[in-house]
N, C-alpha and C positions, 0 to 999 in steps of 0.2 A: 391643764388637763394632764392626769397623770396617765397610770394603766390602765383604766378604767374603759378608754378608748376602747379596746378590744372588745371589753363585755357589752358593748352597746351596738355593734355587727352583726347581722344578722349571721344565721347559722344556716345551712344548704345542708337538707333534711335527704337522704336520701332512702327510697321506699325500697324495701324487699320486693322482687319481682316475685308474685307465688306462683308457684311450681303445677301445670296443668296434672290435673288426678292420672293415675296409669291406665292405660284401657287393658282390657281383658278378651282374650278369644275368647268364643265357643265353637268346640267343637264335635264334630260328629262323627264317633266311632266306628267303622263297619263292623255288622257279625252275620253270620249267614243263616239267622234261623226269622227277621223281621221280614215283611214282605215289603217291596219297594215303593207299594203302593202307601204301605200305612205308613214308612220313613216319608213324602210325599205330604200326605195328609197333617200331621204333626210339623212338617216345617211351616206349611199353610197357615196352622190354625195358631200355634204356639209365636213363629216368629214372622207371621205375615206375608209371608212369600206368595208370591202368584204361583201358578202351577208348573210354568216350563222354571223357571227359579228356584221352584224347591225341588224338581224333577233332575236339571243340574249341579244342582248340591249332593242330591243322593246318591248319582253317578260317578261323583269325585272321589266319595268316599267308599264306593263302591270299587270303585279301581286301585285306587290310592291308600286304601286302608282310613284314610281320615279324609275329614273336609272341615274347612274355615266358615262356620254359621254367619257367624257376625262376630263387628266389634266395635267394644261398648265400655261405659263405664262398668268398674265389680259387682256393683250390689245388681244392678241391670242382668248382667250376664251370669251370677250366681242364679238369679231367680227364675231364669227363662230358662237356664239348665236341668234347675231340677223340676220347673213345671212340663218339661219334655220328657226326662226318666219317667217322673210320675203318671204322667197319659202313655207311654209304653208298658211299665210296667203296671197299670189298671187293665190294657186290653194282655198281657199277659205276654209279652216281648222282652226279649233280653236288649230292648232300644237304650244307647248310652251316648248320651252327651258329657261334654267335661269343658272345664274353663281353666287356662293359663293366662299369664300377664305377656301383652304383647310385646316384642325384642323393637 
């Protein structure tokens, strides 16, 4: 038996660990012309919030200038963003949502 030995050893395969996707914030811009009621309603219907839920999101961003919606995967959090500008700006609100990659 010559070198041969070696090529007949099995070989310890080692797998790439894949990399979990990035999540995305959304979130929700204060402006002072939306009523609190209809920021409320839109987190209800758009991101399924109960009502003291979307009641304390709206107050954060009320205070704070911004508020954390949620967080999600991009295409998730792309699409719920702008299904919320677009139900603001159909009832005629300057309501602005926006998504960043979470740190």
């Amino acid at each position: 038996m010559t070198g041969d030995d070696a090529a007949l050893k099995p070989k310890t395969a080692t797998k790439p660990k894949p990399e979990r996707p990035r999540l995305y914030k959304v979130l929700l811009l204060n402006d002072d012309f939306t009523p609190r009621e209809f920021v409320t309603l839109v987190l209800k219907v758009v991101f399924g919030m109960s009502e003291e839920t979307g009641y304390r999101v709206m107050m954060t961003a009320h205070k704070f200038g911004m508020a954390v919606v949620v967080v999600c995967a991009r295409d998730i959090a792309e699409t719920k963003a702008k299904e919320a500008n677009d139900v603001g700006k159909d009832a005629g609100f300057p309501l602005m949502f926006t998504t960043e990659p979470e740190e």
